[in-house]
Structures are given as C-alpha cells and as structure tokens.
C-alpha positions in Angstrom: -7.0 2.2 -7.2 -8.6 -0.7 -5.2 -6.8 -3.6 -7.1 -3.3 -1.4 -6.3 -4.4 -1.4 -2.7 -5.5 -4.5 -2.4 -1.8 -6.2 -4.1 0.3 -3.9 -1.2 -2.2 -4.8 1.3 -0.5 -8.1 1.5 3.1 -6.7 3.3 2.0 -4.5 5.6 3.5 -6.4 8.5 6.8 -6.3 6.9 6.7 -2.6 6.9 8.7 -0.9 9.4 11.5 1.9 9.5 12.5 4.1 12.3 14.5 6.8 13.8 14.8 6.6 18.1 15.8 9.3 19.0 18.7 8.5 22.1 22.1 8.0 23.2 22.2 5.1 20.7 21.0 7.5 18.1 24.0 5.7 15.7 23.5 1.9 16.5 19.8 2.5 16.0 20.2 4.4 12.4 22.2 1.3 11.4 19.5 -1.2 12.9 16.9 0.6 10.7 19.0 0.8 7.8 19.2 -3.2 7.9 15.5 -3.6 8.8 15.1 -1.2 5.6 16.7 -3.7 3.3 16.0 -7.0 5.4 11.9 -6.2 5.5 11.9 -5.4 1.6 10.6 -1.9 2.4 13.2 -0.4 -0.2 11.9 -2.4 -3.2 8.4 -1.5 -2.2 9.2 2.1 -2.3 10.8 1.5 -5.1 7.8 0.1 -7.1 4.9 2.1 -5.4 4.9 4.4 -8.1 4.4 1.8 -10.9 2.2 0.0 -9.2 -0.5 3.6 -8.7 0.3 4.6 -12.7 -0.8 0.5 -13.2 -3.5 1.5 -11.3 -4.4 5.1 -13.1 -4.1 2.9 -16.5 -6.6 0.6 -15.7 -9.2 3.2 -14.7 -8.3 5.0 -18.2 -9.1 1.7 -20.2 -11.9 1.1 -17.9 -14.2 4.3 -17.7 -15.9 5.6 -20.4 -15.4 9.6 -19.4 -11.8 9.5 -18.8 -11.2 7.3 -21.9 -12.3 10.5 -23.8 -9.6 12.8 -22.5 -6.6 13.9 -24.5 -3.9 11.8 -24.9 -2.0 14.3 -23.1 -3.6 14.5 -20.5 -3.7 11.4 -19.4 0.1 11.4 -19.9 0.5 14.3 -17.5 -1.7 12.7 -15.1 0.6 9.7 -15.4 3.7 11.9 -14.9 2.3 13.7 -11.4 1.5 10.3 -10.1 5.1 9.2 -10.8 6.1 12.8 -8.6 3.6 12.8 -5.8 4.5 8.9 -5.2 8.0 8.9 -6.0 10.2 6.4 -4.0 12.5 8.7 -1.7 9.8 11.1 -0.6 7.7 8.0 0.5 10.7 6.6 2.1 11.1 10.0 4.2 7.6 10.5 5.0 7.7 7.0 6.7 10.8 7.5 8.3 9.2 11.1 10.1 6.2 8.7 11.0 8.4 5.6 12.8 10.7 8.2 14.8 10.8 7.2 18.4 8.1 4.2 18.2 10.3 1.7 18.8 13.1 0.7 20.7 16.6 -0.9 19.8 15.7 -4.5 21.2 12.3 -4.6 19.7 13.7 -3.5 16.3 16.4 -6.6 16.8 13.7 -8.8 17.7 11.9 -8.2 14.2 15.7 -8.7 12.6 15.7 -11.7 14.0 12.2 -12.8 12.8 13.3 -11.6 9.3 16.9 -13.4 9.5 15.0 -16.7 10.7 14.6 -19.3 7.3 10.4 -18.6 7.2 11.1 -14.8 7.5 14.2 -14.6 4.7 11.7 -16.8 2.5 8.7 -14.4 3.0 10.9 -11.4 1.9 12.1 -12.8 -1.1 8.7 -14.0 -1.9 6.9 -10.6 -0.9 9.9 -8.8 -3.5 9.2 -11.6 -6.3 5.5 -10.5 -6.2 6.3 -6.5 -6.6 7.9 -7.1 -9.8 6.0 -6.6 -13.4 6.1 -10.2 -13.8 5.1 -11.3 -10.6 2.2 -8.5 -11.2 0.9 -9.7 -14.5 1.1 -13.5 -13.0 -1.4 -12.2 -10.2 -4.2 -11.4 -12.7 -3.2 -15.4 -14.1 -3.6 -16.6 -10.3 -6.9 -15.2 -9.7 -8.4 -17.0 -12.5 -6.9 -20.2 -12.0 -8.0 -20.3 -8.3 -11.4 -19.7 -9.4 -11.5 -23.3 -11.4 -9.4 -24.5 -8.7 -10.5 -23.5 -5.8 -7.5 -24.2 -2.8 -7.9 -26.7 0.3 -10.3 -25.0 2.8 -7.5 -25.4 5.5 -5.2 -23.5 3.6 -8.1 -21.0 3.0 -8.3 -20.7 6.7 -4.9 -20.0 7.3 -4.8 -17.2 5.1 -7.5 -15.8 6.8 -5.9 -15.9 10.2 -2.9 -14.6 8.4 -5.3 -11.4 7.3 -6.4 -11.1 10.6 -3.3 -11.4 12.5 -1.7 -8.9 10.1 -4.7 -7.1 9.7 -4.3 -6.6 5.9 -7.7 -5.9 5.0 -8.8 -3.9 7.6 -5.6 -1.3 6.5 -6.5 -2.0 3.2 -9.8 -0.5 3.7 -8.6 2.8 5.9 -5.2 3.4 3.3 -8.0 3.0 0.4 -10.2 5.7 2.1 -7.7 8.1 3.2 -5.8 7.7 0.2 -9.0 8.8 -2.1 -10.2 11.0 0.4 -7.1 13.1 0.0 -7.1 13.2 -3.7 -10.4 14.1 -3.6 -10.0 16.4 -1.1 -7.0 18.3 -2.7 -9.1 18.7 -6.3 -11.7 20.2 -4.4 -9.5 22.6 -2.7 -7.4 23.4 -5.7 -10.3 24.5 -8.1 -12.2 27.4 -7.7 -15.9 26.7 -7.5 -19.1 28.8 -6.6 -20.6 26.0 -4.7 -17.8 24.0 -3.4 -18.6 20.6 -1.7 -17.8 20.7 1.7 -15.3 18.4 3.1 -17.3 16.6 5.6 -19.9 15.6 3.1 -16.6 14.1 0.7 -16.0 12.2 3.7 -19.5 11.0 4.2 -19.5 9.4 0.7 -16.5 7.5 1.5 -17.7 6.5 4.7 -21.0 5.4 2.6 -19.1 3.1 0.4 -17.3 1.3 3.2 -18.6 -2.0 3.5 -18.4 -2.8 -0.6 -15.0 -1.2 -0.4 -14.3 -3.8 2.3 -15.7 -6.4 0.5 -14.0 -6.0 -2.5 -10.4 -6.0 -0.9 -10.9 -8.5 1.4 -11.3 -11.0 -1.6 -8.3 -9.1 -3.3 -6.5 -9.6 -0.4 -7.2 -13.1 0.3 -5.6 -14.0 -3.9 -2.9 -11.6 -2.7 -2.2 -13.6 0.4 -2.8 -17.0 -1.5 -0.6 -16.1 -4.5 2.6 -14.6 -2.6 2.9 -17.5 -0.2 1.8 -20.4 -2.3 5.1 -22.1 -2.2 4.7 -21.9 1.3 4.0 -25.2 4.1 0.9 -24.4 6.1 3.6 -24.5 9.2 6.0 -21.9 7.6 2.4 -20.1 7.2 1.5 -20.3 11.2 5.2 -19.3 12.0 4.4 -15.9 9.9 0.9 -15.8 12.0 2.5 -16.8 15.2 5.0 -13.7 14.2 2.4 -11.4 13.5 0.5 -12.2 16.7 3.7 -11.4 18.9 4.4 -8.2 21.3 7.5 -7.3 18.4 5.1 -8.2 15.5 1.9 -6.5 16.6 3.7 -3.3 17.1 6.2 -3.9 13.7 3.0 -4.0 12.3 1.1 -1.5 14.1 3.7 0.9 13.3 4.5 0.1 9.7 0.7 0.3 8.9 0.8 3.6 10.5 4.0 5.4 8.5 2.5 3.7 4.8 -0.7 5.1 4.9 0.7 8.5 6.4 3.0 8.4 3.2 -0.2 7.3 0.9 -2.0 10.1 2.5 0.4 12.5 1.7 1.2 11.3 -1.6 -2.7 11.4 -2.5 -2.8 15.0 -1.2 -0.2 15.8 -3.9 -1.1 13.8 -6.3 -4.7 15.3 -6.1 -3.2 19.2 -6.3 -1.2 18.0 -8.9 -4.3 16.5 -11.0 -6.6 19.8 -10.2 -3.9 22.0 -12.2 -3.8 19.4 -15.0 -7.4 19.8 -15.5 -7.6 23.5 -15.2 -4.9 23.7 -18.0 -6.4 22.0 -19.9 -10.1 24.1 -19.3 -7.9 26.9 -20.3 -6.8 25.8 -23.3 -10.6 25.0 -24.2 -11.7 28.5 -23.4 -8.8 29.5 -25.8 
C-alpha cells in the first residue's frame, strides 16, 4: 500500500473537480467537465483500482502469512478491491467533496495553467506514468538512479516541487487514513470478545508516522524524478511557480482534500468487504 501511495502522490496538484452551486450552475458543470479531462483526473480514476490490486499483489508475494491463504481468497480480496475502488464511485465521491470550493474564474485560471505548453506537457506526462508500462518502468527508474544518481540541482527542484505541491506530506495523511479505515472497518465488521478500541488503532498509526514519512518521501522523490524527467529545470519552476500561486494552492488544497475523502471511503469499504471474506472463509473451516 505505501509504494501505491507513494506512485499517486506525485499528481495531487492536478487533482481537482467541482460542482458551484449558482446562477452559473451550467457554465460551471461544463468548466469542470473540461478541467476533468484537461487535469487527467479521469484516467487516474480510471487506473486507481489497478494500481491498489498492484498493490494487494505485492503484499501477497511479499508476506509470509498471507502467502498461505487460499487461492481463493486472495482472488476475492482482489475482486472487493476492484468494487470498493472502482472508477465512477471515486469520481462521485470527489465531485460531493469539491462542491462549492471554487469559483468560475479560479477554475478558468487552473484551465489556463493546464492549456499553457508546460501544463499540456505535465498532463500527458502524469497519464504516460499511470499506464502498466509506465508502472513497470518505475521499478527500472528507481534502480537506475541509484547507480546514477541525478544533478543535485535537479534534486533540489524536485524537492521544492514536493513542497510546493505538498506531495509527501498528503502522501503520508491519505496513507494513514486510508489504512486506518480498513482497519477500522475489519474491526467493526467482526465480532470479537475483546475488540480493540478505535483510538488505540489510531495510536499505532500515529506511532508509525515518521518511518511512514520517510519511506514515501523517497518514493515520492523517484516518483517526481521519473514523471518529469523529460522535463527543463525551467518548465520544472513554471510547475512550482504554478503550484505556489493563489489558483494553484487552492487547486491543490482542494484536490488533495476530495482524493483522500474518496480513498477514505473506498478503504472503509474495502475493509467491510475484506472482514466478510475472512469470516467466510472461518466458516467454511468450522464446516
């Protein structure tokens, strides 16, 4: 789950639909409809629920318990993370979260930004990583950088792009919530006789917050480096420069807001959705 984190973390700032509610209720719809497609937000939706299953798959080949569960199992665990994730509810759950947050000429300023050569670039290059292939060459990237390290200057831009952006820092709060709610929503969902209470769930989290920072921030940082490596250092400041604007701080304020509402939510279902997979399959033991 933190690697699948870590590889979204990196297009938070382009995240942003809404719904104003006013006299201009029709102009706006159409404005976020093209900031929908413009920002890249639909083939993100799109491939959120590859990208957690990529993620479930890994822990499977990874941990020693869970590689001992039934084939089944796992598949069904596969399936309700392909339901509680799905594309459109995600898409709907953000679009609840951005109504009335912003404004007609702050959504056409981010348009703008996104129409502008730097922005159109930083789409297509933000879609190009979301695909398998662009995936699978991530994992190729990380390696390579570590035998060749890049410039420090670029290094330092990418961090001012994390800060500006604020990638990391999200990455850390969606990872938390995210887990939180899963784990939340298994411990609700099973009966127990000593059931953990919810505050202490939290506390473990909270515990684990600076190596969970740690280990995304360096995620982040290939993520950042590997998405935009075709790109100038000064088509790299214009994207900071955006991000540090009044319509790019709230675009991403926003955005960052409505995603992990929708990972929340998804996590909360997804985490129901496991509990009855696992009580099934008790049942069928007890059989």
């Amino acid at each position: 789950m933190p690697r699948m984190i870590g590889r979204i973390g990196r297009i938070f700032f382009l995240l942003l639909v809404c719904a104003f509610p006013a006299d201009s209720q029709d102009n706006t719809n159409r404005l976020v409809q093209e900031l929908f497609v413009k920002s890249g937000l639909d083939q993100l939706t799109e491939r959120l629920p590859m990208i957690v299953q990529q993620g479930i798959h890994q822990a499977f080949t990874q941990d020693q318990n869970l590689k001992k569960l039934p084939t089944q199992t796992f598949q069904e665990i596969m399936d309700s993370a392909a339901s509680a994730y799905e594309s459109q509810k995600l898409r709907n759950i953000m679009l609840r979260s951005f109504a009335g947050k912003m404004d007609d000429a702050e959504i056409k300023s981010v348009i703008q930004w996104l129409d502008s050569p730097t922005g159109v670039k930083c789409t297509d290059l933000e879609k190009q990583s979301l695909t398998p292939e662009g995936l699978q060459e991530l994992s190729r990237f990380a390696e390579k950088i570590q035998k060749m390290p890049p410039r420090p200057e670029r290094l330092n831009l990418i961090g001012e792009l994390d800060r500006a952006t604020k990638a990391t820092a999200t990455s850390v709060e969606i990872f938390i919530n995210s887990n939180l709610a899963v784990a939340t929503a298994v411990t609700l969902s099973l009966p127990q006789e000593n059931p953990v209470p919810l505050s202490e769930i939290r506390k473990k989290f909270e515990a684990s917050r600076v190596a969970i920072e740690n280990a995304l921030r360096e995620q982040t940082r290939i993520s950042l480096l590997y998405t935009y490596r075709s790109l100038s250092d000064s088509e790299i400041q214009e994207v900071i420069n955006f991000a540090d604007s009044p319509a790019g701080s709230k675009f991403n304020a926003v955005g960052i807001e409505a995603f992990q509402r929708a990972m929340v939510e998804g996590g909360m279902d997804f985490g129901q959705a496991v509990a009855r997979v696992f009580e099934h399959m008790n049942k069928k033991r007890d059989i």
